[in-house]
Backbone as JSON Lines, residues from 0, in Angstrom:
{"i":0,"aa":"X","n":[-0.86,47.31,1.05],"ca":[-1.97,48.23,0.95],"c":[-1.62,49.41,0.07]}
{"i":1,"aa":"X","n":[-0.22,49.63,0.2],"ca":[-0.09,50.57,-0.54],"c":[-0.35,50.68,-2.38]}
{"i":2,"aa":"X","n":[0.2,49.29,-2.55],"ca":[-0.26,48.92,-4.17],"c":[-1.89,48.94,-4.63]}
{"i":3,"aa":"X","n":[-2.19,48.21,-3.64],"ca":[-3.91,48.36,-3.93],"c":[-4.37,49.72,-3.88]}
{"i":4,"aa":"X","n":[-3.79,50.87,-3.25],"ca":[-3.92,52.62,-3.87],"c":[-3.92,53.13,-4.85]}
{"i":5,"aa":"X","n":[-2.65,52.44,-5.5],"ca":[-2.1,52.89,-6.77],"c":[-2.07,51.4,-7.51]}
{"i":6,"aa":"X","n":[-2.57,51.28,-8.25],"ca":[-2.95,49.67,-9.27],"c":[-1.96,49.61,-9.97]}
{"i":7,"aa":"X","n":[-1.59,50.83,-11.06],"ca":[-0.86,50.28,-12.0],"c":[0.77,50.62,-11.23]}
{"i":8,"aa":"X","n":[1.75,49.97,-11.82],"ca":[3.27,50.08,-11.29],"c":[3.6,49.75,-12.86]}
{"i":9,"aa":"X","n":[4.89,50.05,-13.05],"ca":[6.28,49.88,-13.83],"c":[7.12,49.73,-13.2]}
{"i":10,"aa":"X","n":[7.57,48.33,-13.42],"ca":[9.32,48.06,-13.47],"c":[9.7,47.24,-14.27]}
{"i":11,"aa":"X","n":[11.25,47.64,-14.35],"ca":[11.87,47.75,-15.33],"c":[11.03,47.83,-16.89]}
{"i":12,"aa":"X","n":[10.24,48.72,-17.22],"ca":[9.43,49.07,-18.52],"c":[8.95,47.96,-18.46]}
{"i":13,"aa":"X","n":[8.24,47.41,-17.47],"ca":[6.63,47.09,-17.88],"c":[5.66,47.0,-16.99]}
{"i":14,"aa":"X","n":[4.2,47.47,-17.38],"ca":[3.4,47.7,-16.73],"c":[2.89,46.83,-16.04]}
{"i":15,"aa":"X","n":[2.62,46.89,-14.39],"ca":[2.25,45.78,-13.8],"c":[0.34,46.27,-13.53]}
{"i":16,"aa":"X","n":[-0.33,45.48,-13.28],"ca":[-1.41,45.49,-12.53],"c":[-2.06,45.34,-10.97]}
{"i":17,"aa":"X","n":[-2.08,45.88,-10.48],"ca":[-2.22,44.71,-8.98],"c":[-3.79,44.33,-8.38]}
{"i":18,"aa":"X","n":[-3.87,43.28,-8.19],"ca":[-5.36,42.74,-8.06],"c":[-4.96,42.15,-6.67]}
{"i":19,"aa":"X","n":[-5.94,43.06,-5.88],"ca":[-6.41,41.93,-4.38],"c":[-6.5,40.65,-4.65]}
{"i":20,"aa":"X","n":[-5.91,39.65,-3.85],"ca":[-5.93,38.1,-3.62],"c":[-7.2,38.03,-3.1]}
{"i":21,"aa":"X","n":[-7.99,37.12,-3.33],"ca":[-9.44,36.6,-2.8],"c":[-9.31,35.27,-1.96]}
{"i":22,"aa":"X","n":[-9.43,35.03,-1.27],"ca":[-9.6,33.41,-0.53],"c":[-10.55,32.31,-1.79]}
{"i":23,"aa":"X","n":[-9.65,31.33,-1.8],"ca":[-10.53,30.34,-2.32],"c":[-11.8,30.05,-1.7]}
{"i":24,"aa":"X","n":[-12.48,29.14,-1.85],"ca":[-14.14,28.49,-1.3],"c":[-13.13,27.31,-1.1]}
{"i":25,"aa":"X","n":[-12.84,27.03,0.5],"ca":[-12.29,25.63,0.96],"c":[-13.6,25.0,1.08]}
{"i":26,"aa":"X","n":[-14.45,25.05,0.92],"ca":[-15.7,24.16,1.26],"c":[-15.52,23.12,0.54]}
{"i":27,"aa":"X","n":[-15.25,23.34,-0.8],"ca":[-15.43,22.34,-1.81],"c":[-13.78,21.19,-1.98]}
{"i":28,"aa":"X","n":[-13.05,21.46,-1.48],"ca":[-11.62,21.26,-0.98],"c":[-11.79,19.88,-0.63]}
{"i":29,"aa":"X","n":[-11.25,19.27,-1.21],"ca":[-10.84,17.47,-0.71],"c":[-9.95,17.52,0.52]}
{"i":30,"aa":"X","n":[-10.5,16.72,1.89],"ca":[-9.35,16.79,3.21],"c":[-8.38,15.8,3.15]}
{"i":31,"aa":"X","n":[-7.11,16.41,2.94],"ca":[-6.02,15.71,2.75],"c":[-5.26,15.45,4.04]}
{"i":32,"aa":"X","n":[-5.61,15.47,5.1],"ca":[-5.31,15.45,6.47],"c":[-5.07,14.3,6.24]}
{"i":33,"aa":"X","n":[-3.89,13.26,7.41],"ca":[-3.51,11.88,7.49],"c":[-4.86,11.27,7.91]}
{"i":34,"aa":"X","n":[-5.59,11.73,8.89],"ca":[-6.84,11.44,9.24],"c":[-7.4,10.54,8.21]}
{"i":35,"aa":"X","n":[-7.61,11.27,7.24],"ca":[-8.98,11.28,5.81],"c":[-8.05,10.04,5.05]}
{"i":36,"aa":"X","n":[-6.83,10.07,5.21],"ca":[-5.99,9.01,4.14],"c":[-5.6,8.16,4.96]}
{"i":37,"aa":"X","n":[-5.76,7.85,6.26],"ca":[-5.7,6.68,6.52],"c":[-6.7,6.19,6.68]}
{"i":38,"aa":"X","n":[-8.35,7.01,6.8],"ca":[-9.65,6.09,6.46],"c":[-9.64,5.89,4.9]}
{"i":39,"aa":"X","n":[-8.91,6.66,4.32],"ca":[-9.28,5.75,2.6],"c":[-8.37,4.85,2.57]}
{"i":40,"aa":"X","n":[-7.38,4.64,3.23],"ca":[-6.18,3.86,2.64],"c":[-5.42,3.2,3.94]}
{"i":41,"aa":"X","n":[-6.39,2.17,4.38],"ca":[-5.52,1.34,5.4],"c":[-5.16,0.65,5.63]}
{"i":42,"aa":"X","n":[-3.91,0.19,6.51],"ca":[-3.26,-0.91,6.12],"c":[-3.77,-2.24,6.55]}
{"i":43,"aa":"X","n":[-4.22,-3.18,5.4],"ca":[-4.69,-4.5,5.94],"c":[-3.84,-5.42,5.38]}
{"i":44,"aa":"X","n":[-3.71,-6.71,6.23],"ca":[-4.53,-6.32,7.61],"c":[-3.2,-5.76,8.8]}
{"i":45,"aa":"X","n":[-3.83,-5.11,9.35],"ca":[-2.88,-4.74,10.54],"c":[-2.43,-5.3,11.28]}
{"i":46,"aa":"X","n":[-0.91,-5.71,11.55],"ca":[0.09,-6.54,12.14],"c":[-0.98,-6.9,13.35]}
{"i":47,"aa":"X","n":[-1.09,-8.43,14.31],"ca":[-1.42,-8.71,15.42],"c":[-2.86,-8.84,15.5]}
{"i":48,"aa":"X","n":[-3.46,-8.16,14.31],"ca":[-4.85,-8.19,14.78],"c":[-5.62,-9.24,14.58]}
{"i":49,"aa":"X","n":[-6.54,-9.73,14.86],"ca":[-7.66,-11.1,13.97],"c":[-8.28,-10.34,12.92]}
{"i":50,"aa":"X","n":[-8.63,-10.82,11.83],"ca":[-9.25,-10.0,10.8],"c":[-10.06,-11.43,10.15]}
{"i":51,"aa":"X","n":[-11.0,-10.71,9.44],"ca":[-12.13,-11.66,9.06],"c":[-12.08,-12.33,7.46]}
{"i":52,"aa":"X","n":[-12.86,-13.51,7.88],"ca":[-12.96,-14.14,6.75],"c":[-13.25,-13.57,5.12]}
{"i":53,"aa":"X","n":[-12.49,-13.44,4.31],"ca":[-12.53,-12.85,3.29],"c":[-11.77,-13.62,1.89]}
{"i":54,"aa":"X","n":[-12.58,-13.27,0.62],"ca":[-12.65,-13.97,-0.78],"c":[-12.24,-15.2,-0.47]}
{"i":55,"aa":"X","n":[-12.37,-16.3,0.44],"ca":[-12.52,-17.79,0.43],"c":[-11.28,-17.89,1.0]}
{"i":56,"aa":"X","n":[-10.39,-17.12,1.58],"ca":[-9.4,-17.64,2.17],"c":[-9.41,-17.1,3.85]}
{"i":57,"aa":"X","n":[-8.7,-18.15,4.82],"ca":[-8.58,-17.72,5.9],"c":[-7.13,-16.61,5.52]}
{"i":58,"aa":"X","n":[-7.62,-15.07,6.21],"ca":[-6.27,-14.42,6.61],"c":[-6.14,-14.5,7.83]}
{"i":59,"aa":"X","n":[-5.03,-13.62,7.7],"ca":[-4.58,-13.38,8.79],"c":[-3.75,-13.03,9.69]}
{"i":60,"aa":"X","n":[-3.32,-12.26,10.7],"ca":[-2.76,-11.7,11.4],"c":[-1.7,-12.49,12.66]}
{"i":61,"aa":"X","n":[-0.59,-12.68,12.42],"ca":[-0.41,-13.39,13.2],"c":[0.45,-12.47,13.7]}
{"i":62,"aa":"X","n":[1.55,-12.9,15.04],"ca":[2.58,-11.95,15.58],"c":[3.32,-11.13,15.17]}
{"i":63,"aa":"X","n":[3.95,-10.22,15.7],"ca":[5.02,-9.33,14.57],"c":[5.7,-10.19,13.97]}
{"i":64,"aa":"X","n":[6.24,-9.37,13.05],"ca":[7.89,-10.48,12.48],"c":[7.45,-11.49,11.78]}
{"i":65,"aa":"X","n":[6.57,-12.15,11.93],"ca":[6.43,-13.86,11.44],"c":[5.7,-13.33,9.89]}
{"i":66,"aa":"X","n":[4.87,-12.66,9.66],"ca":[4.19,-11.88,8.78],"c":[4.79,-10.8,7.1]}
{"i":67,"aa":"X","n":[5.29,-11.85,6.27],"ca":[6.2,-11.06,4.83],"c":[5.12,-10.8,4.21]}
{"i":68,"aa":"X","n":[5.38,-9.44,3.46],"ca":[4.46,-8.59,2.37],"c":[5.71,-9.11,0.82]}
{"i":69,"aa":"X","n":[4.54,-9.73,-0.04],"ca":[5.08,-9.6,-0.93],"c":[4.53,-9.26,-2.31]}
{"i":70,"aa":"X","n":[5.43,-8.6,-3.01],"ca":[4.68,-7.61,-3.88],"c":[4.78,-8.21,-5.54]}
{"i":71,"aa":"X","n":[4.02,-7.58,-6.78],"ca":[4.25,-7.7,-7.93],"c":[4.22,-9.33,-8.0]}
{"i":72,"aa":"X","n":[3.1,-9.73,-7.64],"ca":[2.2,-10.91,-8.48],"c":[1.89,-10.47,-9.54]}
{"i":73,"aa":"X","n":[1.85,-11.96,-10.32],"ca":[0.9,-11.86,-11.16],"c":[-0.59,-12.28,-10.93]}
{"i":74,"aa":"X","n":[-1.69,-12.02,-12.04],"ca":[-2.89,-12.12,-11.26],"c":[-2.95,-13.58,-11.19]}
{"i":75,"aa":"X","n":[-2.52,-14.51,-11.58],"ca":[-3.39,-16.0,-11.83],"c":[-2.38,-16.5,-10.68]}
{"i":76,"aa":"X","n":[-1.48,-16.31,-10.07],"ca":[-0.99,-17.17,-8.71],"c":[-2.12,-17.21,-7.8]}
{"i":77,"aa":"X","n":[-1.91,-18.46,-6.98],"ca":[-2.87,-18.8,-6.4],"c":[-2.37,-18.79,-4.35]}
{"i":78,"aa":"X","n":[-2.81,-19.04,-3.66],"ca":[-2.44,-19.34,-1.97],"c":[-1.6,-20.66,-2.33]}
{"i":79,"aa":"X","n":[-1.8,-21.7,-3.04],"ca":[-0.93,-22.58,-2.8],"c":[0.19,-22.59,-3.57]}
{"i":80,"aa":"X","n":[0.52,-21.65,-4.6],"ca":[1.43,-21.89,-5.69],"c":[2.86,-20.77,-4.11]}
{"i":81,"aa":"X","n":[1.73,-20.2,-3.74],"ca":[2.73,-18.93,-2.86],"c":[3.04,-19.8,-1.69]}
{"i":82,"aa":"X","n":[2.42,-20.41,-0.72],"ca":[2.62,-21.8,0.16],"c":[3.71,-22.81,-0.05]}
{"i":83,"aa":"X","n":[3.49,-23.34,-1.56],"ca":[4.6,-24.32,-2.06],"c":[6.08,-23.63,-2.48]}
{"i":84,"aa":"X","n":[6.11,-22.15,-2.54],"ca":[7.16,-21.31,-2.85],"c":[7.52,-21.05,-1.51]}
{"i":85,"aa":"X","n":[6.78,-20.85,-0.38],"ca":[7.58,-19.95,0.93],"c":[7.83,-21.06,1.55]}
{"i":86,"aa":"X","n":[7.17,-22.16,1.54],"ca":[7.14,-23.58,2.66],"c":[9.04,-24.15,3.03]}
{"i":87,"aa":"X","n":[9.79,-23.87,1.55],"ca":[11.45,-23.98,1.95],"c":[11.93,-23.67,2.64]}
{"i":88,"aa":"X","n":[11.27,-22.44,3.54],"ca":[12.04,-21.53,4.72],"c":[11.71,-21.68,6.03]}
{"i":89,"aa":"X","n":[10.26,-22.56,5.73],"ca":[9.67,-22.85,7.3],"c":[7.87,-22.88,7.16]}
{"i":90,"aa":"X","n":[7.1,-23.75,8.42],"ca":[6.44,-23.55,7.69],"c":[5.2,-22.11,7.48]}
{"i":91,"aa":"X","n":[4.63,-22.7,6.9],"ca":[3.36,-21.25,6.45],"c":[2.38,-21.73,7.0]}
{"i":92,"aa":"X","n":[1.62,-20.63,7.57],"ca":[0.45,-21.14,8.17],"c":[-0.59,-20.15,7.81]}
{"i":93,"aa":"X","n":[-0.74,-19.26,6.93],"ca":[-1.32,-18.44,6.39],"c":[-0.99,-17.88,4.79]}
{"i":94,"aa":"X","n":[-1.91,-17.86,3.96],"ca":[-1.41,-17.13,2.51],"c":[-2.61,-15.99,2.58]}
{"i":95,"aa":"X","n":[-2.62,-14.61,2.15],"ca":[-3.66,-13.71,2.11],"c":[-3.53,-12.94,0.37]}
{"i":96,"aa":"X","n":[-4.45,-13.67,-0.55],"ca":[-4.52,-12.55,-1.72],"c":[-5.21,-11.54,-1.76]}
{"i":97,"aa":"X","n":[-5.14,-10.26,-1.44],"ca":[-6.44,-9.89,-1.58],"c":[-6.78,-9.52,-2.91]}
{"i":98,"aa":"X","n":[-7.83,-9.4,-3.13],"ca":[-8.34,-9.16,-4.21],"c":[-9.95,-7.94,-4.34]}
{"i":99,"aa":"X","n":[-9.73,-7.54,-5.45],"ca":[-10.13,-6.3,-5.76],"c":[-12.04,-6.14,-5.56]}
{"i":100,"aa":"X","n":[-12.36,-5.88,-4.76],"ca":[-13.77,-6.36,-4.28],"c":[-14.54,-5.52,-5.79]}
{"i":101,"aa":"X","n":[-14.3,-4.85,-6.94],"ca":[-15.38,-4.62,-7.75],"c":[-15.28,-6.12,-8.96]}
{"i":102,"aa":"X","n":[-14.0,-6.1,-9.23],"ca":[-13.14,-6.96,-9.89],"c":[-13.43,-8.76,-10.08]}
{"i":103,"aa":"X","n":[-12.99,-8.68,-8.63],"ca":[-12.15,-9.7,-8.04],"c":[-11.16,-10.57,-8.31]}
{"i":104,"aa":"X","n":[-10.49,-9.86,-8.94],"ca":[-9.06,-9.76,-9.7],"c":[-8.37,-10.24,-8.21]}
{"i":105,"aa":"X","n":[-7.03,-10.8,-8.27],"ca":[-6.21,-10.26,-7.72],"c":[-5.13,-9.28,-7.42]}
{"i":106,"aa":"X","n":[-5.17,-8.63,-6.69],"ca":[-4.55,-7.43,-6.47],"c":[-2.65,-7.28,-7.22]}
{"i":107,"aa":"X","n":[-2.42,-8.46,-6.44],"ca":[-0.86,-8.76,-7.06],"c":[-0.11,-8.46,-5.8]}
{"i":108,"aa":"X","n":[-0.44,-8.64,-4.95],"ca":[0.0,-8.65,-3.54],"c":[-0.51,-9.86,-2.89]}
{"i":109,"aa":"X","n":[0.21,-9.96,-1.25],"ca":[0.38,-11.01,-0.75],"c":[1.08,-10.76,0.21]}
{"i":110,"aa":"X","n":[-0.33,-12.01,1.34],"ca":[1.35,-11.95,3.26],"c":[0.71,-12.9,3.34]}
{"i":111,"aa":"X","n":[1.92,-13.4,3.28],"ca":[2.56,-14.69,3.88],"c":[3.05,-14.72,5.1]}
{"i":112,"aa":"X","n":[2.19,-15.7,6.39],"ca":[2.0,-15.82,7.87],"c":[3.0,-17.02,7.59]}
{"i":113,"aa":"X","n":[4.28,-16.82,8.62],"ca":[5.04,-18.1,8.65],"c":[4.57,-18.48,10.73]}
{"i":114,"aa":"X","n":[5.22,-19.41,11.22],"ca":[5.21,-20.31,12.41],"c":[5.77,-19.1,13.08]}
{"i":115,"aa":"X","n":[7.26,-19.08,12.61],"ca":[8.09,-18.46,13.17],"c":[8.76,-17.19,12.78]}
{"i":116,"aa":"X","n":[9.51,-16.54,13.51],"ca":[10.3,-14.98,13.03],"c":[11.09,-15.81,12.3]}
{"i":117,"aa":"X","n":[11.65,-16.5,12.82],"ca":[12.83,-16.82,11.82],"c":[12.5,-17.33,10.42]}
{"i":118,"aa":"X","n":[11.71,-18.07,9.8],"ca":[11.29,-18.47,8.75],"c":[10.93,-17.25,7.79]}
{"i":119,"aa":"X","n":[10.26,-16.41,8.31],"ca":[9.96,-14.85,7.68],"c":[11.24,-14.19,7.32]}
{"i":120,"aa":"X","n":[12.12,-14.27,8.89],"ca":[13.3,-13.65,8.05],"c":[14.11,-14.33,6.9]}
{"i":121,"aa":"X","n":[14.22,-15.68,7.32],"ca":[14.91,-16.71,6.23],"c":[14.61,-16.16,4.45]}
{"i":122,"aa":"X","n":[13.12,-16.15,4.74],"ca":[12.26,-16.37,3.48],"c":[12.46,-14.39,2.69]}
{"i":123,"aa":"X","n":[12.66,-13.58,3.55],"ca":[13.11,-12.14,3.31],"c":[14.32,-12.13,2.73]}
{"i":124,"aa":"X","n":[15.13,-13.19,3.65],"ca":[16.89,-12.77,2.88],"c":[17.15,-13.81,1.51]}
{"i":125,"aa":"X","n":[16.52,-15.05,1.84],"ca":[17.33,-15.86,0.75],"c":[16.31,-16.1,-0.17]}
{"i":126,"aa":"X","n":[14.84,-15.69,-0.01],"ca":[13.97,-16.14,-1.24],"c":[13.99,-15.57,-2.45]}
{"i":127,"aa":"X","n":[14.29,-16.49,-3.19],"ca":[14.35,-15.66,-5.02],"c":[13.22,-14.78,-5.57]}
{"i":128,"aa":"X","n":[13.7,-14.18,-5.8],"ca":[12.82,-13.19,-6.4],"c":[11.72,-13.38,-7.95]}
{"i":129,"aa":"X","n":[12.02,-15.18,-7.73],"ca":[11.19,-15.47,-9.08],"c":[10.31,-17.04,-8.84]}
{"i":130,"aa":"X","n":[9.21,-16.85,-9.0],"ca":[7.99,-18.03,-8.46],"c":[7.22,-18.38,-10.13]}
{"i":131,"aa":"X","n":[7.37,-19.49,-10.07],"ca":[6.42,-20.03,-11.49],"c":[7.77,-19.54,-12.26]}
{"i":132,"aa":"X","n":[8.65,-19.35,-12.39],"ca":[9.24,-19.13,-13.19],"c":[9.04,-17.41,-13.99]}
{"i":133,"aa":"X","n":[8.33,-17.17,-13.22],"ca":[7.84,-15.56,-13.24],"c":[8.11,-14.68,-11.74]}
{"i":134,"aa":"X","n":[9.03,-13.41,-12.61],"ca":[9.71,-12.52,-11.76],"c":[8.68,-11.87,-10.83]}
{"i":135,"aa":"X","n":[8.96,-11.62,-9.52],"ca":[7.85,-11.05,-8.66],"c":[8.93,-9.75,-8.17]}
{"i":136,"aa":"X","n":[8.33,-8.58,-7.48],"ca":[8.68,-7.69,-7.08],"c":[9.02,-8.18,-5.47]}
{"i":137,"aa":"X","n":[9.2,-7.2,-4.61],"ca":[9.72,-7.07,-3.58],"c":[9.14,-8.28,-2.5]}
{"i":138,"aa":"X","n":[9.9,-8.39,-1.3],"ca":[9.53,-9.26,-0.29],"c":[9.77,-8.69,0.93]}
{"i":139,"aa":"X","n":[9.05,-8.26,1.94],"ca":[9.31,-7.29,3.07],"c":[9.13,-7.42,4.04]}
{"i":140,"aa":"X","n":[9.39,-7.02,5.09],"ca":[8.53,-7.61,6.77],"c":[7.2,-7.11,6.62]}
């Protein structure tokens, strides 16, 4: 309060100004609360749940564990090219592309529903990191 008395100051030789701070207008403010970003951005489908029929493929949700995310497709792989790639570890009983509902591109992602935990994990530790002869990104629970 005291600066807002006296406006102008000097230090060290140069003249300062001082201007009251104003509150922004939060009205207009995007809510960045986890709230607001997990309704824009959620995770599907969510471990355990049933989830619905979508772009011509059954997904789906099966038990923990049994369920690998895998990342950095390319767009033209298909459910069975990813099926005939994970099927070495055990079998698959689910492929999910999703794809881009303005698009309908594929996203370049992918979960792969195995039988069992163990086949998921199998398919996590020892699956190559390259399908079609084209490098893919990560493979995850």
């Amino acid at each position: 309060q005291a600066a807002a008395q006296h406006p102008e100051h000097e230090i060290n030789g140069l003249s300062l100004v001082v201007v009251p701070a104003t509150p922004k207008d939060t009205s207009r403010r995007p809510d960045t609360s986890a709230a607001r970003a997990a309704q824009l951005h959620p995770t599907y489908p969510p471990r355990g749940a049933p989830v619905p029929q979508y772009g011509g493929h059954r997904t789906g949700g099966g038990m923990d564990g049994n369920r690998i995310f895998v990342g950095g497709l390319r767009a033209d792989y298909t459910p069975d090219a990813l099926r005939d790639h994970f099927a070495h570890y055990g079998q698959v009983t689910d492929v999910y592309l999703p794809v881009d509902k303005d698009t309908g591109r594929s996203k370049g992602i992918a979960y792969v529903t195995f039988s069992t935990n163990e086949a998921a994990q199998s398919a996590i530790a020892t699956s190559p990191r390259v399908i079609s002869g084209y490098e893919i990104g990560d493979i995850l629970p």
